[in-house]
Backbone as CSV, one residue per row, in Angstrom:
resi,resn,N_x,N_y,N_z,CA_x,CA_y,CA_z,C_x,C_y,C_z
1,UNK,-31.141,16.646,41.311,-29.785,16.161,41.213,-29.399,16.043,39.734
2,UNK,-28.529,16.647,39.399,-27.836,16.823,37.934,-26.613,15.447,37.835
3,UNK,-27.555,14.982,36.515,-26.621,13.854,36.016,-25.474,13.673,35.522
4,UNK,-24.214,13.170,35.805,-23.183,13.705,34.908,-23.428,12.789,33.584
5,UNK,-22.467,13.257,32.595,-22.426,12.322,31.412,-23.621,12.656,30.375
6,UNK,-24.623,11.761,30.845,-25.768,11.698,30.417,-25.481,11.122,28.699
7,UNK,-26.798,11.622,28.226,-26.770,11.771,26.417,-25.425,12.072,25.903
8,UNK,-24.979,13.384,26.196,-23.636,13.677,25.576,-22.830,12.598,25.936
9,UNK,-22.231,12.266,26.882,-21.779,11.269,26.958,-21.793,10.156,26.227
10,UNK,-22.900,9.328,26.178,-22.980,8.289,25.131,-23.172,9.082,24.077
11,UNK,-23.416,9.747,23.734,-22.741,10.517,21.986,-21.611,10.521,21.582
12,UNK,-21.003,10.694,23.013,-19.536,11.251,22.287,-18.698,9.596,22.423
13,UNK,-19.179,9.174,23.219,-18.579,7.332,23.044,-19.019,6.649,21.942
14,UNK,-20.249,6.717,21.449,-20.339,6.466,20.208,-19.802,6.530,18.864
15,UNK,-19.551,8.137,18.792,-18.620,8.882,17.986,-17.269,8.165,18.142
16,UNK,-16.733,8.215,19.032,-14.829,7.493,19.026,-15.353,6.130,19.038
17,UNK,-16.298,5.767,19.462,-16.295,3.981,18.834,-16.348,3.605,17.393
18,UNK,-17.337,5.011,16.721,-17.428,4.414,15.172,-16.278,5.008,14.548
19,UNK,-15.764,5.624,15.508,-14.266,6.339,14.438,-13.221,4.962,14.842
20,UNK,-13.102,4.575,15.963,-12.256,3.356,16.201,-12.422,2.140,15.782
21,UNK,-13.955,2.249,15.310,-13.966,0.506,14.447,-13.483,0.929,12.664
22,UNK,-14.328,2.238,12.189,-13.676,2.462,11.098,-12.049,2.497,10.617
23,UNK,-11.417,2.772,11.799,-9.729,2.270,11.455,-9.091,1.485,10.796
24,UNK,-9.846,0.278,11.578,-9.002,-1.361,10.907,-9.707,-1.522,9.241
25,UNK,-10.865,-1.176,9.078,-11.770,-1.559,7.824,-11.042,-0.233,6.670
26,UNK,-10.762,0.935,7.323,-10.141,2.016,5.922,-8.767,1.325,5.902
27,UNK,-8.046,0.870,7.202,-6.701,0.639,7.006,-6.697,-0.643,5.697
28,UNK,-7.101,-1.570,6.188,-7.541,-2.635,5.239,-7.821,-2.160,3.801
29,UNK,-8.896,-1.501,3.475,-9.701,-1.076,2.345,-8.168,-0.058,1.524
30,UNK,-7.375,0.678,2.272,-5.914,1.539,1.632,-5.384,0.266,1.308
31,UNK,-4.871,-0.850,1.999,-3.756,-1.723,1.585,-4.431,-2.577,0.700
32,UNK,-5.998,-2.798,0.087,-6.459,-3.598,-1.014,-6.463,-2.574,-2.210
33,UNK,-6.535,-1.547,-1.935,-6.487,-0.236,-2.859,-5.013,-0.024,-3.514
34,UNK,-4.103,-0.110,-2.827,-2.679,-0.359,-2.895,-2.068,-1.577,-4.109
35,UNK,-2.625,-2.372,-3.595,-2.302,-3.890,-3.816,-2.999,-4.257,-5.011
36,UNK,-4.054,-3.850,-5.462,-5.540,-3.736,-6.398,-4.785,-5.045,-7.425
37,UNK,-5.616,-6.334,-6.826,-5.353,-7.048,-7.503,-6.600,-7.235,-8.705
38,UNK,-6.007,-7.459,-9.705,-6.798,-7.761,-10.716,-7.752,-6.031,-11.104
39,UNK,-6.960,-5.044,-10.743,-8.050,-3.345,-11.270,-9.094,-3.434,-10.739
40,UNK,-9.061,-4.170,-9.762,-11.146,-4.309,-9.100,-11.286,-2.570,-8.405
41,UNK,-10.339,-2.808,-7.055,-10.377,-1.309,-6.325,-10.089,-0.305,-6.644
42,UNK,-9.319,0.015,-7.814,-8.890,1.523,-8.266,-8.323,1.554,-10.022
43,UNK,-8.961,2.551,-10.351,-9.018,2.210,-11.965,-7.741,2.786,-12.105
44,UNK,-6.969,1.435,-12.678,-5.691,1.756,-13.539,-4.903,2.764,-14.300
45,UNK,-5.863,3.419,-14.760,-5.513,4.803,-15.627,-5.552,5.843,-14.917
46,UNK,-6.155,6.282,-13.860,-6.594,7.511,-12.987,-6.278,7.174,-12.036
47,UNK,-6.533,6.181,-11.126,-6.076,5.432,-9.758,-7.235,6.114,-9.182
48,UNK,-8.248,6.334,-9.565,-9.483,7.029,-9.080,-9.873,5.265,-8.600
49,UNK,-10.755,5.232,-6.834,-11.388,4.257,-6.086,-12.290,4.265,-7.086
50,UNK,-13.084,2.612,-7.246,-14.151,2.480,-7.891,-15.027,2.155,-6.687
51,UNK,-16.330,1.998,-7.118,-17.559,1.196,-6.257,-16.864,0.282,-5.567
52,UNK,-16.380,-0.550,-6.098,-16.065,-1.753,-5.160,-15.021,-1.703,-4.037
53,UNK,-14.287,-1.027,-4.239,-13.718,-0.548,-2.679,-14.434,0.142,-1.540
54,UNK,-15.178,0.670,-2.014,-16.556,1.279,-1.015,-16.974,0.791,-0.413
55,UNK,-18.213,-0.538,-1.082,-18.926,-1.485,-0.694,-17.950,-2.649,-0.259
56,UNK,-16.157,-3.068,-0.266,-15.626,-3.948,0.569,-15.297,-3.303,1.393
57,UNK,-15.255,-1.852,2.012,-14.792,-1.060,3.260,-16.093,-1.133,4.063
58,UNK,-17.408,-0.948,3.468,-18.457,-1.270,4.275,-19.346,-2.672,4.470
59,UNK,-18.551,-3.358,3.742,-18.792,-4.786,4.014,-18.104,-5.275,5.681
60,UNK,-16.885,-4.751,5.748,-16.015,-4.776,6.988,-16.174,-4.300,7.670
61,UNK,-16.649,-2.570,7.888,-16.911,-2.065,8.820,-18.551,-2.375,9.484
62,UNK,-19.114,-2.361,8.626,-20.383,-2.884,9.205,-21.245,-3.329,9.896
63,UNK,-20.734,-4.906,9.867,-20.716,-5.965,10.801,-20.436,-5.200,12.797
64,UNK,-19.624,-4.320,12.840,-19.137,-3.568,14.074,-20.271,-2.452,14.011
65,UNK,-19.935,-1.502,13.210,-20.629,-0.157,13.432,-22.457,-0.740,13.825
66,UNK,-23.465,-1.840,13.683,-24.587,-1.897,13.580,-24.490,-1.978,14.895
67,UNK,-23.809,-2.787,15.620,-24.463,-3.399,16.830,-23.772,-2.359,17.885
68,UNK,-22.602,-1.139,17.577,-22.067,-0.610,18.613,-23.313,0.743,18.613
69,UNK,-23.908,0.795,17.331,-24.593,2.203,17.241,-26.113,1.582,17.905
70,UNK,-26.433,0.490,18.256,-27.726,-0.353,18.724,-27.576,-0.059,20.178
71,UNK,-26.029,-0.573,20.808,-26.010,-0.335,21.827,-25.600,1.017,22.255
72,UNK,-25.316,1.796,21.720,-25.640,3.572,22.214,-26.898,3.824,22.443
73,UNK,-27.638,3.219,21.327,-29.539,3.612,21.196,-30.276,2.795,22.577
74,UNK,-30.050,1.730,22.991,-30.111,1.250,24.181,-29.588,2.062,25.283
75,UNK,-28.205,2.262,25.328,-28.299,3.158,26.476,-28.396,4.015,26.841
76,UNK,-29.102,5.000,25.316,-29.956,6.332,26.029,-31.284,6.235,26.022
77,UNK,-31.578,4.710,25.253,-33.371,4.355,26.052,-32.845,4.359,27.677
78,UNK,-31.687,3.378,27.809,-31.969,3.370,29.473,-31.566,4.176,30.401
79,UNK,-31.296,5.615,29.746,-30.646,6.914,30.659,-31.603,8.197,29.871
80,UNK,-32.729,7.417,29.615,-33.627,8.780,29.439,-34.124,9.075,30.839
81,UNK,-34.860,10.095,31.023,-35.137,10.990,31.619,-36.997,10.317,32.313
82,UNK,-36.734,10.042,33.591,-38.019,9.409,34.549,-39.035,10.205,34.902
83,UNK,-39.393,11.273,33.294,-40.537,12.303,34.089,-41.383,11.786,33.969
């Protein structure tokens, strides 16, 4: 009996979950980039992103992406294959 879904399945839910939590954290991370109080997020002269907009976009996203990519890894431990 052929499984539907399977692996691909939770791959590809994984994939639009970490693209859907990354949303709110880039949307955020553009409007502090925007706003760049005090030249922290984007250097003044170039408007080139520095480090620190990086590491506050993955400070935010983070916290989400660990535990949604834990529970993908869980549920293809629990939809592996009973040979």
């Amino acid at each position: 009996m052929k499984r539907e879904g399977g692996r691909a399945g939770i791959i590809g839910g994984w994939l639009i979950a970490m693209l859907a939590s990354a949303l709110p954290a880039a949307w955020s991370a553009a409007e502090l980039a925007e706003r760049n109080p005090l030249g922290i997020y984007a250097d003044r002269m170039t408007g080139a992103f520095t480090p620190q907009l990086y590491w506050q976009f993955l400070r935010w996203w983070l916290p989400i992406a660990v535990p949604v990519s834990l529970l993908a890894l869980a549920c293809m431990f629990l939809n592996r294959r009973a040979d």
